[in-house]
C-alpha positions as protocol buffer text, in pm:
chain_id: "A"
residue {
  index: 1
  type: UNK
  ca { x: 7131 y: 10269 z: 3750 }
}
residue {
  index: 2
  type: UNK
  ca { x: 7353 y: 10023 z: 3986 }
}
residue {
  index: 3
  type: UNK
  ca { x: 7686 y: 10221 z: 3861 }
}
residue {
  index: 4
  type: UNK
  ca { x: 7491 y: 10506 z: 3994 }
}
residue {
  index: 5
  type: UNK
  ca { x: 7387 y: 10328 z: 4340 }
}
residue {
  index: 6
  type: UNK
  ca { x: 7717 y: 10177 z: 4355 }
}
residue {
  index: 7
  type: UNK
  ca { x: 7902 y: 10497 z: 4315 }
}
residue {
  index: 8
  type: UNK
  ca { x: 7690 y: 10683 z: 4583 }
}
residue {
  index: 9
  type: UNK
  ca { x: 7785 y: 10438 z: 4838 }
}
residue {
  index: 10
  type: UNK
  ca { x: 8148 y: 10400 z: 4762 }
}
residue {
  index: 11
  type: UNK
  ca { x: 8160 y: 10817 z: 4819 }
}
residue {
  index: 12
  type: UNK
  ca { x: 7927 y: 10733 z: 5129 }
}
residue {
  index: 13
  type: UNK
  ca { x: 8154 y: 10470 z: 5261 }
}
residue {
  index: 14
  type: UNK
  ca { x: 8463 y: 10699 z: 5181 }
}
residue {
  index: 15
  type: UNK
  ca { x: 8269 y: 10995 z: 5373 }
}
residue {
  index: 16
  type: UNK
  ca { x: 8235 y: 10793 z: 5663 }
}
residue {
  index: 17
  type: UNK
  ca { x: 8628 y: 10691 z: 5696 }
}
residue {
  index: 18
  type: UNK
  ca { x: 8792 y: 11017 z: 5626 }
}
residue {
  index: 19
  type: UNK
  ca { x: 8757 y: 11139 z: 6013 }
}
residue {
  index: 20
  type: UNK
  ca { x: 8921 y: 10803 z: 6104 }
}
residue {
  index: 21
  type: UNK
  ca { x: 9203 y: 10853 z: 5777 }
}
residue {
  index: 22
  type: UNK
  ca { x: 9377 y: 11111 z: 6026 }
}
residue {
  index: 23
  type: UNK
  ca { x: 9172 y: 11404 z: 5911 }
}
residue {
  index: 24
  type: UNK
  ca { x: 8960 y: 11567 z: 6171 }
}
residue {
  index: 25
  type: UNK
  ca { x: 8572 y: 11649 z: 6194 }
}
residue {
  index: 26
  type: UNK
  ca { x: 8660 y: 12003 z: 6169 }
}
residue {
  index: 27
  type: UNK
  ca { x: 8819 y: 12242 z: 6370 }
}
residue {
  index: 28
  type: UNK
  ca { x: 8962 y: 12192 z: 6700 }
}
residue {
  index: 29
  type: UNK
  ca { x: 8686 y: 12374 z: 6937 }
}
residue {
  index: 30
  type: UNK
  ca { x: 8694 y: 12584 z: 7225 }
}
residue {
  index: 31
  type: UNK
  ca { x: 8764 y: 12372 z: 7514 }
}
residue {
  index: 32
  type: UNK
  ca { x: 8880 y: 12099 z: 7343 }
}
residue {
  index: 33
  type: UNK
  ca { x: 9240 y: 11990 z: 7267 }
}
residue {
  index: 34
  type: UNK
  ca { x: 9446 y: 12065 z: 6942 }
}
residue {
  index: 35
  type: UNK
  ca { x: 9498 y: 11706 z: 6709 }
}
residue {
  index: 36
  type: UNK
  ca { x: 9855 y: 11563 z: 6759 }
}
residue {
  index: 37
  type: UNK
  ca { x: 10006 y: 11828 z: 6562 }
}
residue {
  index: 38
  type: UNK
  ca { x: 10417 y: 11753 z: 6486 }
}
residue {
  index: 39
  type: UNK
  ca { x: 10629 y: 12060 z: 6364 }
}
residue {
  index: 40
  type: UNK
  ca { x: 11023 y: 12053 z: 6270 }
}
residue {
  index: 41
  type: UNK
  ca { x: 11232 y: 12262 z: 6570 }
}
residue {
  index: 42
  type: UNK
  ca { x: 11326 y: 12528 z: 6371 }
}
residue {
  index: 43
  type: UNK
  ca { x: 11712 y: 12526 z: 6261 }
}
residue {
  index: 44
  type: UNK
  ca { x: 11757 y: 12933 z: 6317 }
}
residue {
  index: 45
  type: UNK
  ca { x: 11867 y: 12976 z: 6671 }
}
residue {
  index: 46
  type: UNK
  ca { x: 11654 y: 13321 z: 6761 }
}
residue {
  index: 47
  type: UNK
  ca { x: 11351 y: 13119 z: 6673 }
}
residue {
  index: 48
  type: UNK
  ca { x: 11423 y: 12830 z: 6815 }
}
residue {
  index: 49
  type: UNK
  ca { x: 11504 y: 13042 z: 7168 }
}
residue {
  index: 50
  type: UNK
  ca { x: 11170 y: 13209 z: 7107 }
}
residue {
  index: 51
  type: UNK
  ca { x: 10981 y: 12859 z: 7120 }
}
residue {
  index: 52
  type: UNK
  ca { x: 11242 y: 12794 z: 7413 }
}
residue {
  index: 53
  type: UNK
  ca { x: 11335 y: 12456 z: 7199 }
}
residue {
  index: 54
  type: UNK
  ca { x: 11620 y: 12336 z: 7159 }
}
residue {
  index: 55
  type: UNK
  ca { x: 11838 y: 12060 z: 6957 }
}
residue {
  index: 56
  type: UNK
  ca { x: 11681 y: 11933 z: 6671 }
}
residue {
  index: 57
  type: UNK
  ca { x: 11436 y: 11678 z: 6527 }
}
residue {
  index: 58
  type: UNK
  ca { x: 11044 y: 11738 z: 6581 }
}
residue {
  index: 59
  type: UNK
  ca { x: 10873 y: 11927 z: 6866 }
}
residue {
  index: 60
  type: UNK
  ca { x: 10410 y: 11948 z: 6976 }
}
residue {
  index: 61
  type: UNK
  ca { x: 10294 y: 12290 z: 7036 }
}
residue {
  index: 62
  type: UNK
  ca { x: 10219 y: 12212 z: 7432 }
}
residue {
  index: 63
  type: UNK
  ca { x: 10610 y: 12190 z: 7470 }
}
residue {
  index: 64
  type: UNK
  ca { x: 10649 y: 12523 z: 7341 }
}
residue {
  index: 65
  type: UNK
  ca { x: 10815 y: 12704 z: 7702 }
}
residue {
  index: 66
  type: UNK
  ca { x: 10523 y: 12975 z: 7731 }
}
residue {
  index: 67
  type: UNK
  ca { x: 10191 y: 12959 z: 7907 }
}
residue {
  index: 68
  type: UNK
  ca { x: 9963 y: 13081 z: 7515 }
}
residue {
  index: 69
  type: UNK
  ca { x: 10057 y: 13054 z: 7165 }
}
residue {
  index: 70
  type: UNK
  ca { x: 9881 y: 13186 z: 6916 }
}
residue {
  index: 71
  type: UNK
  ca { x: 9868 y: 12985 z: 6626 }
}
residue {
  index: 72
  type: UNK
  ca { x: 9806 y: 13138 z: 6266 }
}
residue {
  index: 73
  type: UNK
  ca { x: 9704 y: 12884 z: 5991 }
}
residue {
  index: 74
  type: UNK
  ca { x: 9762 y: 13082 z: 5670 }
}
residue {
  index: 75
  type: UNK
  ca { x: 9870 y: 13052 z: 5278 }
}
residue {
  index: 76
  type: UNK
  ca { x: 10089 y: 13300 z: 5149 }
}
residue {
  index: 77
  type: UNK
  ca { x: 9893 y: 13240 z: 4835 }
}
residue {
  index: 78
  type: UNK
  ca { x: 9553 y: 13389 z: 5049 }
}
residue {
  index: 79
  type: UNK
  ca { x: 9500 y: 13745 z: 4982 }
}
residue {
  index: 80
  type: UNK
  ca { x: 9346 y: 13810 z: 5343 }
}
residue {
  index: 81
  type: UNK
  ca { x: 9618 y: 13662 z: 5467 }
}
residue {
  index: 82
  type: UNK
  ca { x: 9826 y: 13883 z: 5319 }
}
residue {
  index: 83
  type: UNK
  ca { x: 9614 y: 14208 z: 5418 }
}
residue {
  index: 84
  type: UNK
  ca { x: 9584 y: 14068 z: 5789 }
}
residue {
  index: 85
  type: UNK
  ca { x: 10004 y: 14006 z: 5830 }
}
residue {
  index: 86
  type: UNK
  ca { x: 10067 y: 14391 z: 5935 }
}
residue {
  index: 87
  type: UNK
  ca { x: 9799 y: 14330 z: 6220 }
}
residue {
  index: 88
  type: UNK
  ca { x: 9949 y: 13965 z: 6297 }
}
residue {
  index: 89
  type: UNK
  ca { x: 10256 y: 14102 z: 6326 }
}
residue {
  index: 90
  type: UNK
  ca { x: 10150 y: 14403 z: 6550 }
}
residue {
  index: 91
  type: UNK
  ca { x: 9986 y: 14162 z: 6802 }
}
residue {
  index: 92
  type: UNK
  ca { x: 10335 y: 14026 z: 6787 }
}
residue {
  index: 93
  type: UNK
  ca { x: 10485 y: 14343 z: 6879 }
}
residue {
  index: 94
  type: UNK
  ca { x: 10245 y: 14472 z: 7163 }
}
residue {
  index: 95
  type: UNK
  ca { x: 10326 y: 14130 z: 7335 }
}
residue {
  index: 96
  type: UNK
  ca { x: 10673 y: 14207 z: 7323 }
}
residue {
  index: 97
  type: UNK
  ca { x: 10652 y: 14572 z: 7470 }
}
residue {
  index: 98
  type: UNK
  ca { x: 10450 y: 14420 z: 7746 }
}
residue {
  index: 99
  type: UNK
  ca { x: 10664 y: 14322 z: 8065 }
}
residue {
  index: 100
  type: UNK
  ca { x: 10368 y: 14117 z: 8178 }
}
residue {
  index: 101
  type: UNK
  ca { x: 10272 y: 13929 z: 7802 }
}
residue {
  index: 102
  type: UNK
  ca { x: 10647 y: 13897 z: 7686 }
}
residue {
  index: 103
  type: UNK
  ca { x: 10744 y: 13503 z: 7700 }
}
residue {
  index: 104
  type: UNK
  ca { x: 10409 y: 13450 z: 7811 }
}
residue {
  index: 105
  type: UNK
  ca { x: 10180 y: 13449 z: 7469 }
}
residue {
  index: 106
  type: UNK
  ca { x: 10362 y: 13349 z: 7169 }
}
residue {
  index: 107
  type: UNK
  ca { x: 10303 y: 13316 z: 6823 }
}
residue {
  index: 108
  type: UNK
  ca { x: 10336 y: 13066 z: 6523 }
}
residue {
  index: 109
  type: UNK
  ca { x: 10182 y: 13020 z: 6172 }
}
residue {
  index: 110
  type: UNK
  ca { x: 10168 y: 12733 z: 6037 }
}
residue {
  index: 111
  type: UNK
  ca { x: 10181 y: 12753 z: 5601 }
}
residue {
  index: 112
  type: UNK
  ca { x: 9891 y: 12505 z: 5434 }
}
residue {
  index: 113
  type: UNK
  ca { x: 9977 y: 12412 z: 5138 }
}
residue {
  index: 114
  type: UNK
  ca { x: 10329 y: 12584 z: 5123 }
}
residue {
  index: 115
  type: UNK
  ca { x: 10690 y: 12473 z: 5106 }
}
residue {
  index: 116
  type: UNK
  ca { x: 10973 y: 12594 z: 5344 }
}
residue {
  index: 117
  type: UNK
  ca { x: 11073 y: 12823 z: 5026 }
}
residue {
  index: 118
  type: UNK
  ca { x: 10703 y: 12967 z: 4996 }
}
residue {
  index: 119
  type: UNK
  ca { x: 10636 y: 13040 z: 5368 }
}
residue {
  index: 120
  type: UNK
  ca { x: 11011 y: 13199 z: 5364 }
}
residue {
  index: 121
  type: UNK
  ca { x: 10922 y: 13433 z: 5121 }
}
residue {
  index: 122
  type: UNK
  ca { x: 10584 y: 13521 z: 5283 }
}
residue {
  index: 123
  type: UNK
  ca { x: 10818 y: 13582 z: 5608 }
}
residue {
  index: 124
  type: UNK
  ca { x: 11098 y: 13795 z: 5399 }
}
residue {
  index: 125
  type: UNK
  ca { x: 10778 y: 14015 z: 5226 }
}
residue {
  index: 126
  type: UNK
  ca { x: 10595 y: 14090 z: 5529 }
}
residue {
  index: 127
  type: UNK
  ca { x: 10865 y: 14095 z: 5776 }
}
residue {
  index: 128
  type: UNK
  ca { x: 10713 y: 13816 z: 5994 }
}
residue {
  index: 129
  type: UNK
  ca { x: 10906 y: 13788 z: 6319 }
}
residue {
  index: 130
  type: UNK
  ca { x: 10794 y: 13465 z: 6473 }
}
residue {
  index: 131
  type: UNK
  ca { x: 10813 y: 13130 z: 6370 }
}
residue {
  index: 132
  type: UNK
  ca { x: 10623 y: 13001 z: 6023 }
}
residue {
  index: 133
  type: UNK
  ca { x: 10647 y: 12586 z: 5956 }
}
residue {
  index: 134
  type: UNK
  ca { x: 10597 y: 12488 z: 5617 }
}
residue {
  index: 135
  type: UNK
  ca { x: 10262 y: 12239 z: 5528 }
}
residue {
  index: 136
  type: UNK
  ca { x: 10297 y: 12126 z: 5170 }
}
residue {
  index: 137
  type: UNK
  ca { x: 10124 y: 11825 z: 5230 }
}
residue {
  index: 138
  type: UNK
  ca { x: 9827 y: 12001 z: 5375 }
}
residue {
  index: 139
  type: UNK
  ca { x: 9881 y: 11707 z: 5670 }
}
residue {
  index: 140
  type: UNK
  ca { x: 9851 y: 12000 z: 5923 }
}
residue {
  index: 141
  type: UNK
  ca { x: 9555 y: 12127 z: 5775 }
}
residue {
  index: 142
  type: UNK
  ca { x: 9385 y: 11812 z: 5761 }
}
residue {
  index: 143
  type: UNK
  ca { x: 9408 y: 11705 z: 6093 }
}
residue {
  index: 144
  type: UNK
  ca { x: 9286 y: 12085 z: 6153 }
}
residue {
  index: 145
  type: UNK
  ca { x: 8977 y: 12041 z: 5989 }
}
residue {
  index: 146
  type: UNK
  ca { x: 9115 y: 12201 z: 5665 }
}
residue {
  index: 147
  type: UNK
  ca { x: 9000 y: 12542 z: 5780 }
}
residue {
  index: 148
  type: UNK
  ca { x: 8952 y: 12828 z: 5586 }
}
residue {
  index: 149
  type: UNK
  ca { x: 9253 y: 13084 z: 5630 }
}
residue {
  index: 150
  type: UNK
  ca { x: 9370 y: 13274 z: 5772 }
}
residue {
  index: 151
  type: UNK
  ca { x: 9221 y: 13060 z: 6104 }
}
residue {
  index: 152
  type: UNK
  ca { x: 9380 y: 13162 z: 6436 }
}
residue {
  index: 153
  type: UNK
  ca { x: 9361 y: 12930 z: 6741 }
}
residue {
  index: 154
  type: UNK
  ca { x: 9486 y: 12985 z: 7077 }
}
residue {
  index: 155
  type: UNK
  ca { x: 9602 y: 12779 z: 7354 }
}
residue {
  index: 156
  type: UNK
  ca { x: 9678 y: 12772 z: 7707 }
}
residue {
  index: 157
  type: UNK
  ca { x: 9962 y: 12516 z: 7808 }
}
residue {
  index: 158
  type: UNK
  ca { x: 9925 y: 12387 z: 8177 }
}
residue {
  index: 159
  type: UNK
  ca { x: 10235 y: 12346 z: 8409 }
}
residue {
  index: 160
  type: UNK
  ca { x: 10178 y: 11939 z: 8375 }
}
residue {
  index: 161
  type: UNK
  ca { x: 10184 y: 11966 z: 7980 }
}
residue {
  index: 162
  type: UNK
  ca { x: 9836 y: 11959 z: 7944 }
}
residue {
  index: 163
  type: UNK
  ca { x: 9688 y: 12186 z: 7722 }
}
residue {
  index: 164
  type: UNK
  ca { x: 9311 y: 12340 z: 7632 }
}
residue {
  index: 165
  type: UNK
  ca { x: 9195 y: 12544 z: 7335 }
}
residue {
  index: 166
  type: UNK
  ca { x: 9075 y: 12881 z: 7460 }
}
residue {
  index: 167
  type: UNK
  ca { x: 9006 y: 13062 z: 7065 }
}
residue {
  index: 168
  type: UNK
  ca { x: 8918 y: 12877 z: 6766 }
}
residue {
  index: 169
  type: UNK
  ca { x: 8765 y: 13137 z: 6484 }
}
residue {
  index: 170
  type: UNK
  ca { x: 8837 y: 13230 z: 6114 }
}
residue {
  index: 171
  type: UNK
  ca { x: 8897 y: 13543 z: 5976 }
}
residue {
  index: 172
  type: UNK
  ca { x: 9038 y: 13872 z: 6016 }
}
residue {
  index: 173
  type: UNK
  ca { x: 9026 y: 14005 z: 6404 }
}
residue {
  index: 174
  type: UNK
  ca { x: 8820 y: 14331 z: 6414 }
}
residue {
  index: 175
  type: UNK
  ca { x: 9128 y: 14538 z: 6637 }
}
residue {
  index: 176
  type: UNK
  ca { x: 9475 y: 14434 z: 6752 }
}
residue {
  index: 177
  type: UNK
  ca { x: 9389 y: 14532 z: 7098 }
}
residue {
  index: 178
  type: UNK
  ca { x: 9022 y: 14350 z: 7072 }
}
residue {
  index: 179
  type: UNK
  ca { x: 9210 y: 14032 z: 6959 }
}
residue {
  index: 180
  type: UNK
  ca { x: 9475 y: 14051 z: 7228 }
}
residue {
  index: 181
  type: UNK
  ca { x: 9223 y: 14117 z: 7511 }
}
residue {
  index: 182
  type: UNK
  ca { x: 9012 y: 13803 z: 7425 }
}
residue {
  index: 183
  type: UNK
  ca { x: 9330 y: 13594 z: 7422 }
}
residue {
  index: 184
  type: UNK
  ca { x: 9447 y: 13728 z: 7795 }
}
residue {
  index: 185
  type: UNK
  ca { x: 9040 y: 13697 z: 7932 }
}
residue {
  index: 186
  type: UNK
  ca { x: 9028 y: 13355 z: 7816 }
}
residue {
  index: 187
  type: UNK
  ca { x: 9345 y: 13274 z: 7869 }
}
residue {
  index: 188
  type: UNK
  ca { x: 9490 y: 13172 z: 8270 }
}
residue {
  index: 189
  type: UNK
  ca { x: 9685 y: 13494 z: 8210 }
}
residue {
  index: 190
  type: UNK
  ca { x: 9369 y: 13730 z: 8308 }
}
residue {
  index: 191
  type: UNK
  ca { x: 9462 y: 13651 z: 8674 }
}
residue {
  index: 192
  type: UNK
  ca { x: 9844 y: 13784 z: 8650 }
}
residue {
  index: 193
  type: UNK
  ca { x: 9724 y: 14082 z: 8423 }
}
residue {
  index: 194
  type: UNK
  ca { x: 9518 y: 14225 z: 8754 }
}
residue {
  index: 195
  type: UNK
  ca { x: 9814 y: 14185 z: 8992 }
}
């Protein structure tokens, strides 16, 4: 019986410091700020002038030269991940053909639990074209609240740096358009949209 009692509060204890291990209490909310996420500047130049990066070594989302991004958290190993990359990557493309939403939204997915050679091949098979950064660890999704995926958050990046959460939800996004028009209405980018 005390291996029992013992054992229940050594999970308890555990339980209680896992949110202060670096892992977060779930994911990052509406309003709030993303956790002190670190990605690798990627090496291939178009991408890299897509994030407006440049040189190399480790970059945070807010310094991403855009006023959104749009950030996927996927697996290529998810099945509704897979179904939902056609509409991911038409989001892409209606930001593109849009003189006011080109270089202001952009998008990145970030792969849990996959190596640069996994999320590669998830980019080669479904033709992604924006950035992926690889998670093997699943340090990324930890300090995300190890969401379910695919999980897309967006977030608005202030002039100062700052930067706020305006979408934090799970699943598949009922229409392209329907998805795009919640990011731009919460987004600062509401305001430009009516000029």
């Amino acid at each position: 019986m005390k291996r029992i009692v013992w054992l229940a509060l050594l999970i308890w204890g555990l339980a209680l410091i896992g949110p202060a291990a670096g892992r977060s209490a779930g994911p990052p909310p509406v309003g709030g700020k993303l956790p002190d996420l670190t990605l690798g500047i990627p090496k291939e130049g178009a991408e890299k002038a897509y994030l407006g990066l440049s040189g190399s070594g480790a970059f945070k989302i807010p310094q991403i030269r855009t006023k959104t991004v749009i950030v996927e958290i996927f697996s290529m190993y998810c099945p509704y991940c897979q179904k939902e990359a056609p509409n991911v990557n038409r989001v892409y493309e209606k930001i593109e053909a849009d003189p006011v939403l080109r270089g202001k939204i952009k998008l990145i997915g970030i792969a849990v639990g996959n190596s640069a050679f996994e999320a590669g091949v998830f980019k080669k098979k479904y033709d992604i074209p924006f950035p992926l950064f690889p998670d093997g660890d699943f340090a990324l999704h930890k300090l995300l609240g190890e969401v379910r995926t695919p999980y897309f958050i967006g977030v608005t990046i202030h002039p100062d740096g700052s930067h706020r959460v305006i979408y934090s939800r799970l699943g598949a996004f009922e229409s392209v358009e329907k998805f795009l028009d919640e990011i731009v209405k919460a987004s600062d980018l509401a305001q430009e949209m009516r000029k």
